[in-house]
N, C-alpha and C positions, 0 to 999 in steps of 0.2 A: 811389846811388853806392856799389861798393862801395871799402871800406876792409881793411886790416888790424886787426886788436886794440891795433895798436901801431906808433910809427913814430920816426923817427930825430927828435931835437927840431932839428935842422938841415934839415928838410924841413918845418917848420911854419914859413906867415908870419903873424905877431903882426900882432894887428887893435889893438893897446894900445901906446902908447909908453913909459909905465913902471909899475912898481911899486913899490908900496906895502911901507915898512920891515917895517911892523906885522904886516900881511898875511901878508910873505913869514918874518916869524917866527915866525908862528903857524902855517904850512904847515911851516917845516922844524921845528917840535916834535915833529912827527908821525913823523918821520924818526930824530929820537933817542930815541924812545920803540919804535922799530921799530913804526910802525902805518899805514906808508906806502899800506899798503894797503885803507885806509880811504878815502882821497881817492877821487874822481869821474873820472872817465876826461876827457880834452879834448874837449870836441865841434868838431867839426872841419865848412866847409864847405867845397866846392870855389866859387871865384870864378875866373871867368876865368884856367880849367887851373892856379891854385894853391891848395893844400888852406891853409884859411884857419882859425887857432882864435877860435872867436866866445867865447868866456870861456876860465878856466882859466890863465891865461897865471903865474899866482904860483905855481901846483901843477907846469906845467909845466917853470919857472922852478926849481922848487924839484928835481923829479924831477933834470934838468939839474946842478943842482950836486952834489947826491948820486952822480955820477957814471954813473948809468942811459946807457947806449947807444941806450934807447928807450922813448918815455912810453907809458901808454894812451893812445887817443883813442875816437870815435866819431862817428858822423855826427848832425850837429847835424838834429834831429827840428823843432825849433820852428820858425814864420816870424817871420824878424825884420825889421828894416829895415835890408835891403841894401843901399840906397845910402847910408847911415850908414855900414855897415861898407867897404864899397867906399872911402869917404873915408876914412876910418881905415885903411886899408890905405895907402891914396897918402900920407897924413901919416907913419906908419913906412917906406916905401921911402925917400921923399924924407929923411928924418935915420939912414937905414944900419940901419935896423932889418927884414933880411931872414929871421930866423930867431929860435927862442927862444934860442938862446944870447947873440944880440946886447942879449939884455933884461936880461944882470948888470951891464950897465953903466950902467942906466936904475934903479937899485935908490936910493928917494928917500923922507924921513919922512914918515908920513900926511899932515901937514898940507902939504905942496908936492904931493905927489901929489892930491888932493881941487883945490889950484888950478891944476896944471899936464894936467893930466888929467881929471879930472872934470868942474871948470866948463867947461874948451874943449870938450866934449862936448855937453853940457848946453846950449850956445850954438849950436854945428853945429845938433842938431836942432831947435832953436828956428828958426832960418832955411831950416831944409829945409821943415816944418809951416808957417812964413809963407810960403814960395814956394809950396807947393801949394795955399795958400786964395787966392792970386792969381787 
């Protein structure tokens, strides 16, 4: 697939529905210390004709409120488990989460994010792995 270097954070759909306080202030330190340019690019995949971030989502979150016009990204190199992220996709459409900008309002202390986020994750793949040994 190719990509650009970089792309508008309003053309990325968030495979994540929120983030982490802690996270995302440990991302924008980076940003007051002007070192933004340290952070990792987005890996980005295409999922059914929409370019999908499979991490990155607090960097890009964070790029976004720094007022950037557009993040890096890159094409996501590794195989992951698509139809986790496919469901993670559908769980952000379905609560209005169609872009990274829609994710400053999903901004939640570590510890509700780990339960609001993490464990329901954590549980998806647990029942995806028991359907497949079915």
């Amino acid at each position: 697939m190719d990509l650009p270097s970089s792309l508008e954070p309003d053309r990325i759909q968030p495979s994540q529905l929120y983030i982490s306080q802690k996270k995302l202030d440990a991302v924008l330190s980076l940003f007051d210390e002007a070192r933004e340019q340290e952070l990792e690019p987005i890996p980005i995949k295409r999922l059914d004709d929409e370019l999908v971030s499979t991490d990155g989502h607090t960097r890009g979150l964070a790029w976004y409120l720094n007022g950037y016009e557009k993040v890096p990204v890159e094409v996501e190199a590794m195989e992951l488990e698509w139809e986790a992220y496919g469901i993670c996709v559908e769980w952000c459409k379905s609560e209005g989460i169609g872009s990274i900008p829609d994710l400053q309002d999903r901004v939640v202390d570590h510890r509700t994010y780990q339960k609001v986020w993490l464990d329901r994750c954590r549980i998806m793949q647990d029942e995806l792995a028991e359907n497949r040994s079915l």
